[in-house]
C-alpha positions, -999 to +999 in steps of 0.1 A: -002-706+489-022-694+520-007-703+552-024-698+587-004-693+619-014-683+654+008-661+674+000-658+713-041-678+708-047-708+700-047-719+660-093-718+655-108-748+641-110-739+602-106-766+575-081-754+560-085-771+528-120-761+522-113-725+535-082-723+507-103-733+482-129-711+493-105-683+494-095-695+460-132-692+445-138-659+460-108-644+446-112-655+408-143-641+409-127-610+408-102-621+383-072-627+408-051-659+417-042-660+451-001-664+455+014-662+493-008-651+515+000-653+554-030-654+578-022-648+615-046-650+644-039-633+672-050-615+702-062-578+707-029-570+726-012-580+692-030-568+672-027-536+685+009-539+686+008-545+650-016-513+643+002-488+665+039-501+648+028-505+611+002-481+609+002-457+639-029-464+652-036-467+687-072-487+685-080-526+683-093-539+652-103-573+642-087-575+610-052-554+595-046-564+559-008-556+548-011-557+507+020-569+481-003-575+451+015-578+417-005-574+394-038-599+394-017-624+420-026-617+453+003-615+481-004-602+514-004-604+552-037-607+573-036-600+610-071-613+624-077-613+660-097-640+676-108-620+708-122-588+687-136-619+663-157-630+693-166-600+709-183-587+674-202-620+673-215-618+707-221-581+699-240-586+667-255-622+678-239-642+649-224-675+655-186-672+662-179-691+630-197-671+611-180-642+624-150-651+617-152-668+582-169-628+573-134-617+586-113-644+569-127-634+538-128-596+546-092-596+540-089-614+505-114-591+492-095-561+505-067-579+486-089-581+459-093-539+460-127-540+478-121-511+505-144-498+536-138-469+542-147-442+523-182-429+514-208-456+507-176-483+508-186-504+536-218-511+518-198-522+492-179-544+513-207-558+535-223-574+502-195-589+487-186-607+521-223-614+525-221-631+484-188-645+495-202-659+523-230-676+506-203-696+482-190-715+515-201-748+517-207-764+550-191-792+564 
């Protein structure tokens, strides 16, 4: 089951239904099932709560992925935050949408074991969001 709360922003307008299923799609084609995975949109002052408690690390991010995979089921937390979400779309002139369905799906495929970043990694990662991407359908 994939859940999506908002904590201190307002909940964005995502189908949720669609996005699930998209989620879904993206997974198995890595050969994983998705079990409970929590998404949570926040705001930079959160999120940055969140990355100097649980991972000592005093920057913002847009996305902090907390993995419990068992096996080939996928079980995690996702931290996203909405105002890092829009700044990097203003800052790389994609629509905000966009933006943030790259980063929605940025943290399945980390659950997935796609990382970003060692050597030639974020490459790596950049294509599979840009294939995963491509399987959303639009409303």
């Amino acid at each position: 089951m994939i859940s999506y709360n908002a904590n201190d922003v307002k909940m964005p307008a995502i189908p949720k239904r669609a996005t699930t299923a998209w989620l879904r799609k993206v997974a198995a084609g890595y050969g994983r099932k998705i079990g409970d995975v929590g998404y949570v949109f926040c705001s930079d002052s959160k999120i940055l709560e969140v990355n100097r408690q649980y991972l000592g690390h005093d920057y913002y991010t847009d996305i902090i992925t907390f993995d419990y995979d068992e096996g080939n089921t996928i079980h995690g937390d996702i931290f996203i935050s909405l105002d890092t979400v829009k700044s990097n779309s203003e800052q790389y002139h994609t629509p905000y949408d966009q933006e943030l369905h790259r980063v929605i799906v940025h943290g399945i495929l980390h659950l997935c074991g796609i990382n970003d970043k060692g050597p030639g990694e974020r490459a790596i990662m950049e294509a599979a969001e840009n294939q995963a991407l491509s399987m959303l359908s639009k409303p």
